[in-house]
MOPAC internal coordinates of N, CA, C and O (Angstrom, degrees):
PM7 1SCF
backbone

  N    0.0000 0     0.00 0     0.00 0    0    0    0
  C    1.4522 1     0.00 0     0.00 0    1    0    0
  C    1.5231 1   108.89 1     0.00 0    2    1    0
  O    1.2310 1   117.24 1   -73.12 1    3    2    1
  N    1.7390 1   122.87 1   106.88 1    3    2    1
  C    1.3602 1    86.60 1   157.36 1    5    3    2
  C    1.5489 1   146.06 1  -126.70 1    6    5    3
  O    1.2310 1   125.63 1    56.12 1    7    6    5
  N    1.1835 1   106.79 1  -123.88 1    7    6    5
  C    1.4318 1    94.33 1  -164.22 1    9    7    6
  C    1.2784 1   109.69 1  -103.11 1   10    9    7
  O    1.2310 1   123.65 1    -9.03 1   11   10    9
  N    1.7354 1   110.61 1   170.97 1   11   10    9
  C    1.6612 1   103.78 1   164.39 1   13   11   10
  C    1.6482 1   110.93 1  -105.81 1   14   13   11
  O    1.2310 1   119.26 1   -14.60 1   15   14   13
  N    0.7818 1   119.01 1   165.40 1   15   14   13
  C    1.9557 1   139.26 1   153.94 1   17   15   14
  C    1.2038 1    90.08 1   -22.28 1   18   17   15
  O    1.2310 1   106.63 1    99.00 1   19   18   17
  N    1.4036 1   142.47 1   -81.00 1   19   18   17
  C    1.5060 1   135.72 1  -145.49 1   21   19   18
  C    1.5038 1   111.95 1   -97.38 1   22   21   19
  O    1.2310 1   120.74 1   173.92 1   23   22   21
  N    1.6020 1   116.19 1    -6.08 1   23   22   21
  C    1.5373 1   101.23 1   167.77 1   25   23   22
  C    1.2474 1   102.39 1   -90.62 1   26   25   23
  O    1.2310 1   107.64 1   157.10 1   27   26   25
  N    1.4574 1   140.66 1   -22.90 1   27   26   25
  C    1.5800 1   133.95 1   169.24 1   29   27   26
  C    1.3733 1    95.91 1   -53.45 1   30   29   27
  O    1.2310 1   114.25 1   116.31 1   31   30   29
  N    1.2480 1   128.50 1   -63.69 1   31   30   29
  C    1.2940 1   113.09 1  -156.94 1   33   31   30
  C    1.5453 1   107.69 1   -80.09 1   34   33   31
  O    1.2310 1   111.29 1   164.47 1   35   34   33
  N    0.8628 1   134.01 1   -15.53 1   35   34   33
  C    1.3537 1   138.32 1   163.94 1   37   35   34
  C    1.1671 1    99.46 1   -46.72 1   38   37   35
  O    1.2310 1   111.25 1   123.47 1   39   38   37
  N    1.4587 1   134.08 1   -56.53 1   39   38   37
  C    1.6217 1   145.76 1  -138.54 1   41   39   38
  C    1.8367 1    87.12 1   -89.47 1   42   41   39
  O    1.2310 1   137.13 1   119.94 1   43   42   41
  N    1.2221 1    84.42 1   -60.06 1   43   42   41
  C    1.8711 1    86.96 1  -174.37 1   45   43   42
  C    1.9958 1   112.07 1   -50.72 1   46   45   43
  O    1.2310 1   146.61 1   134.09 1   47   46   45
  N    0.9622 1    65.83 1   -45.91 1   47   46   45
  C    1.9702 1    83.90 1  -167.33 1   49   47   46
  C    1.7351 1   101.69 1   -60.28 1   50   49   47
  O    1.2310 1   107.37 1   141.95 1   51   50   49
  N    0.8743 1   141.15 1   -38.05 1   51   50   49
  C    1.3141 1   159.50 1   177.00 1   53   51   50
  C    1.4902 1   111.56 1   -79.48 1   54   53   51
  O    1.2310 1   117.25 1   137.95 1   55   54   53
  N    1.5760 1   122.83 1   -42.05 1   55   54   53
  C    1.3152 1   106.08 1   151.13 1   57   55   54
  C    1.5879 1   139.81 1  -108.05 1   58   57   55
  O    1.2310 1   131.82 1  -163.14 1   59   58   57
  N    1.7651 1    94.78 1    16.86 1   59   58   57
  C    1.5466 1    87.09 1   165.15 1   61   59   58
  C    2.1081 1    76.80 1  -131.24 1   62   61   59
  O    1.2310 1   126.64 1   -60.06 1   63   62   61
  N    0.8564 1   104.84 1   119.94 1   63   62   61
  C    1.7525 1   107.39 1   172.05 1   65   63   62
  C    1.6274 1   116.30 1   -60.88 1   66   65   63
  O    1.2310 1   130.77 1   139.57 1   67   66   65
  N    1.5617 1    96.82 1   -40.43 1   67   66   65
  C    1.4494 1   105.40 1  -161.72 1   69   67   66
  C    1.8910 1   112.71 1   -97.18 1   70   69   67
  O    1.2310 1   121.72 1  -167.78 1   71   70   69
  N    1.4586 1   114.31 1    12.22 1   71   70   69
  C    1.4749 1   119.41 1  -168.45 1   73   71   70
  C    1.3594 1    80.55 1   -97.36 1   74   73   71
  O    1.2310 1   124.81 1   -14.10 1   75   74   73
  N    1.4366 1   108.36 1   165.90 1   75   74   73
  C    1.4138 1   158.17 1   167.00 1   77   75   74
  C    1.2561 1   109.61 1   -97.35 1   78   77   75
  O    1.2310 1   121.08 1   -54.87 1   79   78   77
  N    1.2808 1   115.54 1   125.13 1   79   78   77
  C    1.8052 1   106.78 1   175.12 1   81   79   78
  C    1.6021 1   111.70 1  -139.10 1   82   81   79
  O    1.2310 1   122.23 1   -42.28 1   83   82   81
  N    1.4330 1   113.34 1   137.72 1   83   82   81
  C    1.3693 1   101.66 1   168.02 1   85   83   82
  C    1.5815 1   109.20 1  -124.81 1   86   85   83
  O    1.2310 1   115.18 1   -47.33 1   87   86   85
  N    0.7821 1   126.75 1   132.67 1   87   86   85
  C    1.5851 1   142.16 1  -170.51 1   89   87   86
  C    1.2688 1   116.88 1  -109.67 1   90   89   87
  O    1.2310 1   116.23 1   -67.88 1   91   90   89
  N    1.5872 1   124.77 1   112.12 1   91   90   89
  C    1.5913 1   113.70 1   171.74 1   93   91   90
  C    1.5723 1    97.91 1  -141.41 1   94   93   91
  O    1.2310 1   129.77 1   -43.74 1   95   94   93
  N    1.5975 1    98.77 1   136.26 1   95   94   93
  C    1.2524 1   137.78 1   178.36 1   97   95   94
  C    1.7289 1   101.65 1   -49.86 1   98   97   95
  O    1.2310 1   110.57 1   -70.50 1   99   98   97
  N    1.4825 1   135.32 1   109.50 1   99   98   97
  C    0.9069 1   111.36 1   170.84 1  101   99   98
  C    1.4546 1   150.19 1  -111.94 1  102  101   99
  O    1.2310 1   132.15 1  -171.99 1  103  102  101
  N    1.9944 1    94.15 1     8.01 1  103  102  101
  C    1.0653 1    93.80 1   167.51 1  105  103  102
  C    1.6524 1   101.08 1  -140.23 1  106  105  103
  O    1.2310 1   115.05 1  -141.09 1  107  106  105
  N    1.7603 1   126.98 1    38.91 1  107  106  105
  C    0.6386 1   128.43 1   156.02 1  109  107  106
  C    1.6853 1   119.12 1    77.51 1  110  109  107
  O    1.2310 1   120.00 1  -163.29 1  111  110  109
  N    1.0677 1   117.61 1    16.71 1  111  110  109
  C    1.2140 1   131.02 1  -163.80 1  113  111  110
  C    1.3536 1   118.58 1  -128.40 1  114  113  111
  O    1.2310 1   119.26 1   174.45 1  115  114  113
  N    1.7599 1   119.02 1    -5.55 1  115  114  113
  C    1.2447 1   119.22 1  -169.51 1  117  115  114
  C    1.1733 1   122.80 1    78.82 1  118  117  115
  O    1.2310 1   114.46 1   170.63 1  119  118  117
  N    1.5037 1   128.10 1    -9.37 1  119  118  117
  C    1.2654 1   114.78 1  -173.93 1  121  119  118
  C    2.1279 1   122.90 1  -111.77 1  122  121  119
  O    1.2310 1   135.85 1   161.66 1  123  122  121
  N    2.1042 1    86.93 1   -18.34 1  123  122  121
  C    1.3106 1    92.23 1  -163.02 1  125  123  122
  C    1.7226 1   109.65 1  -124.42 1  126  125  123
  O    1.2310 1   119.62 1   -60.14 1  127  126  125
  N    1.2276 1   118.34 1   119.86 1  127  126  125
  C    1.3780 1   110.11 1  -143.59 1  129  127  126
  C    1.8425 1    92.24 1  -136.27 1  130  129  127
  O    1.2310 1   129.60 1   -17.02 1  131  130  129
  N    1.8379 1    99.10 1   162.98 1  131  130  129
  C    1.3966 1    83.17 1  -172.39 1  133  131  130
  C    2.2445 1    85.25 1  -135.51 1  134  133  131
  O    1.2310 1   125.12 1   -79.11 1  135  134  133
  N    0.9139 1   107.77 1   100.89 1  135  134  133
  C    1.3799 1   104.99 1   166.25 1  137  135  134
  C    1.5744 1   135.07 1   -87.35 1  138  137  135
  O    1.2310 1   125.47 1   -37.28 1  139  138  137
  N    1.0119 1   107.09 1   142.72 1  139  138  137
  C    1.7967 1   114.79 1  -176.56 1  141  139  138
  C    1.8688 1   113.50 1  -123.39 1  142  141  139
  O    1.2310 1   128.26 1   -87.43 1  143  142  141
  N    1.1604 1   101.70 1    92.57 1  143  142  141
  C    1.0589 1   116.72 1  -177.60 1  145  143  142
  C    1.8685 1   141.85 1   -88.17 1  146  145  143
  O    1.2310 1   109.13 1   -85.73 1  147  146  145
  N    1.2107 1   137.96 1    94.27 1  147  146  145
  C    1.4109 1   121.54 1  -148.45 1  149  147  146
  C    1.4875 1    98.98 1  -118.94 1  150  149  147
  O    1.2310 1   117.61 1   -42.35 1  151  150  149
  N    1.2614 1   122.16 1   137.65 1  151  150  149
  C    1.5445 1   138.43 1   177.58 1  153  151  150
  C    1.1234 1   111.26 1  -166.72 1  154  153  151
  O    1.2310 1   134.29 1   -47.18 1  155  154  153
  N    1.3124 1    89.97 1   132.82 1  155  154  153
  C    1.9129 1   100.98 1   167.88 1  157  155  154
  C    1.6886 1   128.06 1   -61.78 1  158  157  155
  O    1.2310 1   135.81 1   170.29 1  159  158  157
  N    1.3901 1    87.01 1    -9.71 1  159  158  157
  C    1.8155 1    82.61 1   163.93 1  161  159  158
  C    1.6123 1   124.43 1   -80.27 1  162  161  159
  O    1.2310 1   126.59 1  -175.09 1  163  162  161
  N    1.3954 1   104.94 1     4.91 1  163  162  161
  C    1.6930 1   115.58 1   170.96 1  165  163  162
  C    1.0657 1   114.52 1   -73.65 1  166  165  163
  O    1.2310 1   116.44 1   151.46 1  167  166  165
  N    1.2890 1   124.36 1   -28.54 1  167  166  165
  C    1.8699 1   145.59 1   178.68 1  169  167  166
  C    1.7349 1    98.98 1   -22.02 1  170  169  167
  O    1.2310 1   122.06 1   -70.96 1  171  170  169
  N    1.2703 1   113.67 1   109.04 1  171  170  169
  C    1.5965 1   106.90 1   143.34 1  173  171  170
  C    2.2335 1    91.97 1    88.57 1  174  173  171
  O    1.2310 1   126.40 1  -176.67 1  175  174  173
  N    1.2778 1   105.31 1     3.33 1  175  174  173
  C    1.4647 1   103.66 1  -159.68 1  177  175  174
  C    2.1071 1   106.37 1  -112.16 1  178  177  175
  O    1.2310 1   124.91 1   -68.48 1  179  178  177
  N    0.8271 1   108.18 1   111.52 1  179  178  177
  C    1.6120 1   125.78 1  -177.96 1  181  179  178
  C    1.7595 1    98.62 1   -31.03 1  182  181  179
  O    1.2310 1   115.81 1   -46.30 1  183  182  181
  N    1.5406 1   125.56 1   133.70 1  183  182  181
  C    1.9209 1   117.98 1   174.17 1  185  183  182
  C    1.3480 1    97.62 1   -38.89 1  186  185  183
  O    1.2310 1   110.42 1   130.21 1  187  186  185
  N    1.3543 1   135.61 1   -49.79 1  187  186  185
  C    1.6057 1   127.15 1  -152.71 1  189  187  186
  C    1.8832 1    97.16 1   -94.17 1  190  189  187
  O    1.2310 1   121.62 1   179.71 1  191  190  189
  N    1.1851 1   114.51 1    -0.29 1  191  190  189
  C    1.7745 1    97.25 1   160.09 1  193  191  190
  C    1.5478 1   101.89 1   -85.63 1  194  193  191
  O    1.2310 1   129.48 1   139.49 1  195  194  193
  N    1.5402 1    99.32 1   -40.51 1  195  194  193
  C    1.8856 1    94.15 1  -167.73 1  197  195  194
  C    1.8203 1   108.45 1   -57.89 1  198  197  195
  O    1.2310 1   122.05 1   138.70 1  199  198  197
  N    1.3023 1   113.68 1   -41.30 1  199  198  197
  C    1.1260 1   113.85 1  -171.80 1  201  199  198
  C    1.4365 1   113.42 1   -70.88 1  202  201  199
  O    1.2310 1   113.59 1   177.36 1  203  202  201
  N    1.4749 1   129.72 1    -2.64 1  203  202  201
  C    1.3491 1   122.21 1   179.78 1  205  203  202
  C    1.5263 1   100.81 1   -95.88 1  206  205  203
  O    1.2310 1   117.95 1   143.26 1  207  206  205
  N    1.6586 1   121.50 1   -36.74 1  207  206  205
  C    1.1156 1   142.17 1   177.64 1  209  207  206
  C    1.9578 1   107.31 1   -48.51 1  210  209  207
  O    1.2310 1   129.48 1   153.06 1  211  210  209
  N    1.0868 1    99.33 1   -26.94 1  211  210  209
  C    2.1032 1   110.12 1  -178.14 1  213  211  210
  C    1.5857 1    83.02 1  -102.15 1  214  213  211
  O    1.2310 1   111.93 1   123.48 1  215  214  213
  N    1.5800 1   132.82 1   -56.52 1  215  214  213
  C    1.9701 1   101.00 1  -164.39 1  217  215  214
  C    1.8751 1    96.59 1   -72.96 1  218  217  215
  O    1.2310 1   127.22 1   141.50 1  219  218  217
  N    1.5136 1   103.71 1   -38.50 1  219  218  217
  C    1.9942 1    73.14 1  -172.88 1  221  219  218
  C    1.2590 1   101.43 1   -61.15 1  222  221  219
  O    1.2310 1   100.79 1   125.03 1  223  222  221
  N    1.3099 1   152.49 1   -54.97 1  223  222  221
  C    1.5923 1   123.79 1  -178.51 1  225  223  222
  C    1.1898 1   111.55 1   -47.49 1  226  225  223
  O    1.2310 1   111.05 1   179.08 1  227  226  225
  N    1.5381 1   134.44 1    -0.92 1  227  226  225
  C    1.5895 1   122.57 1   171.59 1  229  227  226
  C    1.7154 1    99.62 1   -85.99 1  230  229  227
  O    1.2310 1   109.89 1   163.11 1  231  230  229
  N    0.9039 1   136.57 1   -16.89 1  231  230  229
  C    0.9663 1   146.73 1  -164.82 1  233  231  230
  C    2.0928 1   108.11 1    40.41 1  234  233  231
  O    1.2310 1   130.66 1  -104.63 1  235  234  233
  N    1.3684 1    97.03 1    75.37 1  235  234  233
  C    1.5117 1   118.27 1   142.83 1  237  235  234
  C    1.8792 1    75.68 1    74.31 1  238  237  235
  O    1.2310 1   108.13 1   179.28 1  239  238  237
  N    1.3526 1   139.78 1    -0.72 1  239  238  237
  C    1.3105 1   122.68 1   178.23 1  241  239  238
  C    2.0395 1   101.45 1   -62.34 1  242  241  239
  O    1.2310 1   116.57 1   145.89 1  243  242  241
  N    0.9956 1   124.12 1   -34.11 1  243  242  241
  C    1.0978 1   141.10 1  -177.57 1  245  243  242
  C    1.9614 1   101.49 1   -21.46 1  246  245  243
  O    1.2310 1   109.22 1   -75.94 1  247  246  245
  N    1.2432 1   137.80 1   104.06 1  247  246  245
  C    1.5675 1   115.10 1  -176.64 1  249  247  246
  C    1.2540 1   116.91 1    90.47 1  250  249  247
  O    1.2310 1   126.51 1   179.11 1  251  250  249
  N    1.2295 1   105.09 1    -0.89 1  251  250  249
  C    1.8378 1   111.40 1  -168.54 1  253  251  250
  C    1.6695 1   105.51 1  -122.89 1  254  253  251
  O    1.2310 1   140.33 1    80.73 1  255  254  253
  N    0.9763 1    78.16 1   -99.27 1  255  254  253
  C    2.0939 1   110.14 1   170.01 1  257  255  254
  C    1.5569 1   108.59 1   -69.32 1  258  257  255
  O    1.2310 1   112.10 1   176.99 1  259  258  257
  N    1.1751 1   132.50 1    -3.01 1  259  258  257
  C    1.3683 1   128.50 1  -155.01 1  261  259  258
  C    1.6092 1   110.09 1  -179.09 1  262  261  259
  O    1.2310 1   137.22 1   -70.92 1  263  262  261
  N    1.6964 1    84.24 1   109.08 1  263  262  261
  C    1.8959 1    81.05 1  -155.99 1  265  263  262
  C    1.2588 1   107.53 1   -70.98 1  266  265  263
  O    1.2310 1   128.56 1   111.61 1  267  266  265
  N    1.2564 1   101.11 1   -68.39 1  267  266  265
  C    1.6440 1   128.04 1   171.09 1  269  267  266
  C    1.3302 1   130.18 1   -85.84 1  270  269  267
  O    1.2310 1   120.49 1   -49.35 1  271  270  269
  N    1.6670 1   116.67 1   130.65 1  271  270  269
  C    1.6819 1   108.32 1   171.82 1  273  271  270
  C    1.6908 1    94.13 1  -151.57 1  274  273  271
  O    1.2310 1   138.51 1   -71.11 1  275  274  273
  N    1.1041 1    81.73 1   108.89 1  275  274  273
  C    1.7707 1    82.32 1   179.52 1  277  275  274
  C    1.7493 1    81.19 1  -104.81 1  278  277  275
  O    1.2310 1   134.17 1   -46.51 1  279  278  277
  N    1.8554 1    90.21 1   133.49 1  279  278  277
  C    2.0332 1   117.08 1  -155.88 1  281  279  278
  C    1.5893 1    92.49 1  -106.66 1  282  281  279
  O    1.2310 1   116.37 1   -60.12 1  283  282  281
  N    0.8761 1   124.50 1   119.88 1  283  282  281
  C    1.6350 1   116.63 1   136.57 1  285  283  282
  C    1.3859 1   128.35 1   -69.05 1  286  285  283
  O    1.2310 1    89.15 1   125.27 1  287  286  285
  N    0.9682 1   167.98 1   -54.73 1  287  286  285
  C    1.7399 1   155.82 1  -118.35 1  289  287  286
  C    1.6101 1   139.35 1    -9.27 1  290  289  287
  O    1.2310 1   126.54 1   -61.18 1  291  290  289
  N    0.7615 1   105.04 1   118.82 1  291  290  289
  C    1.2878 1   112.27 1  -173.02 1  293  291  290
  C    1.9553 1   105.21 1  -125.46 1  294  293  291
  O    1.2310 1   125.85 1   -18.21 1  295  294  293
  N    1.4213 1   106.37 1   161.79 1  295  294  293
  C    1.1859 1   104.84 1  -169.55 1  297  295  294
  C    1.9586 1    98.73 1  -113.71 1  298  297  295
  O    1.2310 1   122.97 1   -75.29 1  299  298  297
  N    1.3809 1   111.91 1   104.71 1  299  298  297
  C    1.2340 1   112.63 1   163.55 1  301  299  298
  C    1.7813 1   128.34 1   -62.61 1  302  301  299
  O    1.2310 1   125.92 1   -46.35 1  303  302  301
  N    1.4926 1   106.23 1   133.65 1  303  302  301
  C    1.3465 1   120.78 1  -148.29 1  305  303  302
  C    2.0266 1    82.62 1   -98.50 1  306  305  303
  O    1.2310 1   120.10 1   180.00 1  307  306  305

């Protein structure tokens, strides 16, 4: 099953409150998506902590509900 644009960011947005997200569909199909995400909870945190920090706010949809998410992170100042 997958997802849309606004329940990712719903999911994200809800577990990081304070990130920025931009989300684009990338092959138009609902399934394969490329997000860019910025929060100050990245501060001081290794790419592969930040990136677990965006799927646990997916809560485990990651492989399931949501095929693809190729993540950016960045750490908002």
């Amino acid at each position: 099953m997958a997802m849309s644009i606004e329940e990712i960011q719903t999911l994200i947005q809800t577990g990081m409150p304070d990130a920025e997200i931009e989300i684009k569909d990338l092959a138009g199909d609902g399934d394969h998506y490329a997000a860019t995400v910025k929060s100050a909870a990245f501060a001081g945190k290794s790419r592969v902590q930040q990136h677990q920090l965006v799927y646990q706010a997916l809560g485990g949809r990651m492989g399931d509900q949501l095929h693809a998410l190729a993540l950016t992170t960045l750490v908002k100042e």
